[in-house]
TIRO-2110 file (N, C-alpha, C; in Angstrom, 1 decimal):
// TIRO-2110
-6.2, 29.2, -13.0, N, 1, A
-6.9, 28.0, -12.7, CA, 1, A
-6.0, 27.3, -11.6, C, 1, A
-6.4, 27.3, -10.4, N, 2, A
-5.5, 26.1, -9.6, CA, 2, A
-6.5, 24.6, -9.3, C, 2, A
-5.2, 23.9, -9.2, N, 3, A
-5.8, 22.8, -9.0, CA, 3, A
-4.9, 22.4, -7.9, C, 3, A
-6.2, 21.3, -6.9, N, 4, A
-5.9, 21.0, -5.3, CA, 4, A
-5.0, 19.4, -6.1, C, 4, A
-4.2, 19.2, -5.1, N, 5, A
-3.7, 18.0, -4.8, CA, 5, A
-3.9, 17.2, -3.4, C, 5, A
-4.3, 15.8, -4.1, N, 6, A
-5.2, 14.9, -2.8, CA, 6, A
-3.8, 14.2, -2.5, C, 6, A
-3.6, 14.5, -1.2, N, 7, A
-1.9, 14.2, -0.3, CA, 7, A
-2.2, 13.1, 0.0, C, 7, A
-3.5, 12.4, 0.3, N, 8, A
-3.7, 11.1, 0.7, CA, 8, A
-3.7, 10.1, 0.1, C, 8, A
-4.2, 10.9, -1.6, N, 9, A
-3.9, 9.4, -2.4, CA, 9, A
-2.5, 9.0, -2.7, C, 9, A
-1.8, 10.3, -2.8, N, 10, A
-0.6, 10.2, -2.8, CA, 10, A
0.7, 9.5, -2.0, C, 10, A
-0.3, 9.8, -0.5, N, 11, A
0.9, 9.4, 0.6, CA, 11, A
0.3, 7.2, 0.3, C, 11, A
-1.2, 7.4, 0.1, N, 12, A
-0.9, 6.2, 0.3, CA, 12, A
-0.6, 5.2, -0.7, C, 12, A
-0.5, 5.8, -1.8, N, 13, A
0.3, 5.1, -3.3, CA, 13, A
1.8, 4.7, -3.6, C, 13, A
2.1, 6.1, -2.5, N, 14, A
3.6, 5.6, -2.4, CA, 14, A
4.0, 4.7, -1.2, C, 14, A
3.0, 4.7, -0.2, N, 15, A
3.3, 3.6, 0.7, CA, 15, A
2.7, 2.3, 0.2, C, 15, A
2.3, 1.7, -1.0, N, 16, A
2.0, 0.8, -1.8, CA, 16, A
3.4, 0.5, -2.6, C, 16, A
3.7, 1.2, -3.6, N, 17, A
5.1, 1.6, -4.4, CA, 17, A
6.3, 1.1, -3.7, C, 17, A
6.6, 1.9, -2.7, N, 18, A
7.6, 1.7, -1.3, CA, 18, A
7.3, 0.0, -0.9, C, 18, A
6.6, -0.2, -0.5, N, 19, A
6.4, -1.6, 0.0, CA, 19, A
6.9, -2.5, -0.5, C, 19, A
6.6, -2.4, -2.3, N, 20, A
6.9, -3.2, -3.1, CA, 20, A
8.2, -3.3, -3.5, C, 20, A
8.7, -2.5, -3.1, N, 21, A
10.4, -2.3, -3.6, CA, 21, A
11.2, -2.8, -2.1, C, 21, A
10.7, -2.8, -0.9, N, 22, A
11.2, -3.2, 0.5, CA, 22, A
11.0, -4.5, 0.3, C, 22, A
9.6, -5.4, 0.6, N, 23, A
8.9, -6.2, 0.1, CA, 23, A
9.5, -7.7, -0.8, C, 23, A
9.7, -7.2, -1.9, N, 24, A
10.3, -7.9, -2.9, CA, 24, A
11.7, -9.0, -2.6, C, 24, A
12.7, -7.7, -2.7, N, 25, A
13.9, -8.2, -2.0, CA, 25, A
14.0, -9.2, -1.4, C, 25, A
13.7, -8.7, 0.3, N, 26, A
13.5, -9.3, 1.5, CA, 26, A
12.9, -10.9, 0.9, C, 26, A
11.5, -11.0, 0.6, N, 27, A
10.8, -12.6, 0.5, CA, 27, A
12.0, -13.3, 0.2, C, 27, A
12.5, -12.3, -1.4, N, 28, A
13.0, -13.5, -2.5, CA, 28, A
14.2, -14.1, -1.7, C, 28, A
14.7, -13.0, -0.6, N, 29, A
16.1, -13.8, -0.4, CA, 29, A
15.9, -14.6, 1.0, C, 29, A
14.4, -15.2, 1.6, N, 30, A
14.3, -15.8, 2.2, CA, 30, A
13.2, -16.6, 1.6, C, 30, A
13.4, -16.7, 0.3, N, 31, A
12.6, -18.0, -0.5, CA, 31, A
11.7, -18.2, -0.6, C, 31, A
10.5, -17.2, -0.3, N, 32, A
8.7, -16.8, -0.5, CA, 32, A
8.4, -16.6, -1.5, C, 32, A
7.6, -16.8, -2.0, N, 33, A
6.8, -16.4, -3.2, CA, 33, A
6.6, -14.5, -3.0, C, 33, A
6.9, -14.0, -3.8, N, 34, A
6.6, -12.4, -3.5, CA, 34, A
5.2, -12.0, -3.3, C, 34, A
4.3, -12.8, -3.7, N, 35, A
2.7, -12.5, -3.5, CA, 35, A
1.8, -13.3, -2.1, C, 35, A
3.1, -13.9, -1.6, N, 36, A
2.6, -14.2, -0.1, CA, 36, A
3.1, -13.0, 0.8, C, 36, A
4.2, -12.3, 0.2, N, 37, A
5.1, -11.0, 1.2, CA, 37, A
4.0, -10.0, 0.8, C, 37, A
3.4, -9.6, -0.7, N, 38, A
2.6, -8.7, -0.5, CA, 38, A
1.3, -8.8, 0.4, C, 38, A
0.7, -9.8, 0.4, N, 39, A
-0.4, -10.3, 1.3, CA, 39, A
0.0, -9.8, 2.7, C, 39, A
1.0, -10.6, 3.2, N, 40, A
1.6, -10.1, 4.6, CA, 40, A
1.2, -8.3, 4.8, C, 40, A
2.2, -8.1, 4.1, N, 41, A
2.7, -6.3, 4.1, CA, 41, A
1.5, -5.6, 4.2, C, 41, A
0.1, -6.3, 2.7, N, 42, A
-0.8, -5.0, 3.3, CA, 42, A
-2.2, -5.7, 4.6, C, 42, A
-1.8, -6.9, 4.8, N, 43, A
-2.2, -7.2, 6.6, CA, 43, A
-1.8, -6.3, 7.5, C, 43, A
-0.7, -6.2, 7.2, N, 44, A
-0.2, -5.1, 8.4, CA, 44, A
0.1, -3.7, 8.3, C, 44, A
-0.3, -3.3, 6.8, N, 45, A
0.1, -2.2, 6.6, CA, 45, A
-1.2, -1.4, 6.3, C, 45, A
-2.4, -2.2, 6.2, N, 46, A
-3.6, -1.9, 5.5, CA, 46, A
-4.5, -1.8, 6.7, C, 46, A
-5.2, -0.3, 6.1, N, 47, A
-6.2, 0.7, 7.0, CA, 47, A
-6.7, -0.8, 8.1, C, 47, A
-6.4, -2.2, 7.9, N, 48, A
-7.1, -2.7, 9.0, CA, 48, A
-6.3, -3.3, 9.9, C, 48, A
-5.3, -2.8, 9.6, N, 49, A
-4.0, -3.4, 10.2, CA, 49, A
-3.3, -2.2, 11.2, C, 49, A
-2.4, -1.6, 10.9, N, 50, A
-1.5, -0.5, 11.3, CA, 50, A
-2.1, 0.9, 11.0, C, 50, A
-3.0, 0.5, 9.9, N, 51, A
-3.3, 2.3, 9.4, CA, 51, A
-5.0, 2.6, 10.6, C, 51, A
-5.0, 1.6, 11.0, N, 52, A
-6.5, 1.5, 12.5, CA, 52, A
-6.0, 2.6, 13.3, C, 52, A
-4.3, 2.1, 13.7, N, 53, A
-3.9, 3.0, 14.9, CA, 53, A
-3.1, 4.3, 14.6, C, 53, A
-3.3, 5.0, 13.4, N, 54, A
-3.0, 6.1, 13.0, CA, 54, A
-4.1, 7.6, 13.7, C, 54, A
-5.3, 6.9, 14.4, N, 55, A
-5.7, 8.3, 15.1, CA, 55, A
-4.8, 8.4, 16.6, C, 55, A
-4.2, 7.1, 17.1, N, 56, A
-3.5, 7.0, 18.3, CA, 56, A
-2.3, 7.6, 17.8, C, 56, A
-1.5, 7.0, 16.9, N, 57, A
-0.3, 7.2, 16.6, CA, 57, A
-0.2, 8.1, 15.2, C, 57, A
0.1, 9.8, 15.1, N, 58, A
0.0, 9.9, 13.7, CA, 58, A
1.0, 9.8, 13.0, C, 58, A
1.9, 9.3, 13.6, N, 59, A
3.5, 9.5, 12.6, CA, 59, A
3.2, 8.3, 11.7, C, 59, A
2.3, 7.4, 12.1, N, 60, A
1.6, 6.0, 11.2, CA, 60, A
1.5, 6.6, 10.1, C, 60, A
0.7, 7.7, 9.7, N, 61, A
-0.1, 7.7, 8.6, CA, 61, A
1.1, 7.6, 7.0, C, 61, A
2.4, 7.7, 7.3, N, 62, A
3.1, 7.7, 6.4, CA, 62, A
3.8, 6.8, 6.0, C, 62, A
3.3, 5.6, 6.8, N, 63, A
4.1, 4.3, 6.3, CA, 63, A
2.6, 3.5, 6.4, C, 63, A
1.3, 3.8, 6.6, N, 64, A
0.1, 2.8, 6.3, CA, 64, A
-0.6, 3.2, 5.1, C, 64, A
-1.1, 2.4, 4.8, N, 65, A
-2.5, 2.7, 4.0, CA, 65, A
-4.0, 3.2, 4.8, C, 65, A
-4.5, 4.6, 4.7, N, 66, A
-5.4, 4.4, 5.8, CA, 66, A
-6.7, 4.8, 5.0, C, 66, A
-6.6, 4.9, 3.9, N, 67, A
-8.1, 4.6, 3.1, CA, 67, A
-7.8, 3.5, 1.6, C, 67, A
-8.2, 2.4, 1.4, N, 68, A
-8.3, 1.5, 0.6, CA, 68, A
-8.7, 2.3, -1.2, C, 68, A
-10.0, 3.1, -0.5, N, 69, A
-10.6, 3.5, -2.1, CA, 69, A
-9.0, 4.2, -2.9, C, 69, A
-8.2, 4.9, -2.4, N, 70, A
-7.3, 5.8, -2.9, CA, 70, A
-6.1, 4.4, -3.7, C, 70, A
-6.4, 3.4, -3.2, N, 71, A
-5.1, 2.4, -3.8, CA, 71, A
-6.4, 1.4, -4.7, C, 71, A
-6.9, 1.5, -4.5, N, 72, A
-7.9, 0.3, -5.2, CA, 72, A
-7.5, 0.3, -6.9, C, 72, A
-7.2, 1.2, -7.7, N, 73, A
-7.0, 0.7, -8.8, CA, 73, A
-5.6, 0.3, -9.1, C, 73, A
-4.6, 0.6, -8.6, N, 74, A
-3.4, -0.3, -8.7, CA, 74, A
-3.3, -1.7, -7.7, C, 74, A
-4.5, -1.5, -6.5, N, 75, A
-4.0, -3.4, -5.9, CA, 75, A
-5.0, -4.0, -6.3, C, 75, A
-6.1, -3.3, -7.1, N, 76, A
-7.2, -4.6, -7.8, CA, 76, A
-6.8, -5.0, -9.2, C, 76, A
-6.4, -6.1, -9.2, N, 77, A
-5.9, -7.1, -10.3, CA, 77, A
-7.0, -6.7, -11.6, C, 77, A
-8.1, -6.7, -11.4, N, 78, A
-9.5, -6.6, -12.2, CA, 78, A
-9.2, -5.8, -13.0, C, 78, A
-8.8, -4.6, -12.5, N, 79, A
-8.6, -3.2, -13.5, CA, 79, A
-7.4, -3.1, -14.2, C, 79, A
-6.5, -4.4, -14.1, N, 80, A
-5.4, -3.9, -15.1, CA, 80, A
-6.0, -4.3, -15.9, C, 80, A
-5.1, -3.6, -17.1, N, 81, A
-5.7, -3.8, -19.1, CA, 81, A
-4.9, -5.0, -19.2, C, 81, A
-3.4, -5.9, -18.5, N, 82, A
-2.9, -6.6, -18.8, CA, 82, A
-3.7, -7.7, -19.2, C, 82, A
-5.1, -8.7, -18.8, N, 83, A
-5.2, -9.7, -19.0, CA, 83, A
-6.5, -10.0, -20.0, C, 83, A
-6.4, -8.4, -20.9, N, 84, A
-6.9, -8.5, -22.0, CA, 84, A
-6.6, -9.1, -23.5, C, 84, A
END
């Protein structure tokens, strides 16, 4: 039995992951709320941002998000079990 592995949900989970660990730091030590830096980050990092110019530029696709559905259950708040 083999099983395929989807490199996109992957690449773009960890460029979620990654962000948040760059991200974090940086705000706190210039005094932002960390959920204004994530907003920022995926403005510019998100398929409508930086991951648009990944068919011009491919070396993009490993630092963007270039499909949303592959990240949607860790950046939609809705689906954690936390605020049960």
């Amino acid at each position: 039995m083999t099983t395929t592995i989807n490199i996109n949900a992957y690449s773009d989970a960890l460029v979620v992951l990654g962000t948040a660990g760059v991200v974090v730091p940086i705000v706190r030590r210039w005094g932002i709320n960390p959920v204004l830096g994530y907003l920022g980050a995926g403005a510019i990092l998100g398929p409508l941002g930086l991951g648009s110019l990944v068919q011009n530029l491919p070396f993009l696709y490993w630092f963007t998000v270039t499909d949303a559905q592959n990240v949607e259950g860790i950046a939609n708040p809705a689906s954690c079990s936390c605020y049960s």
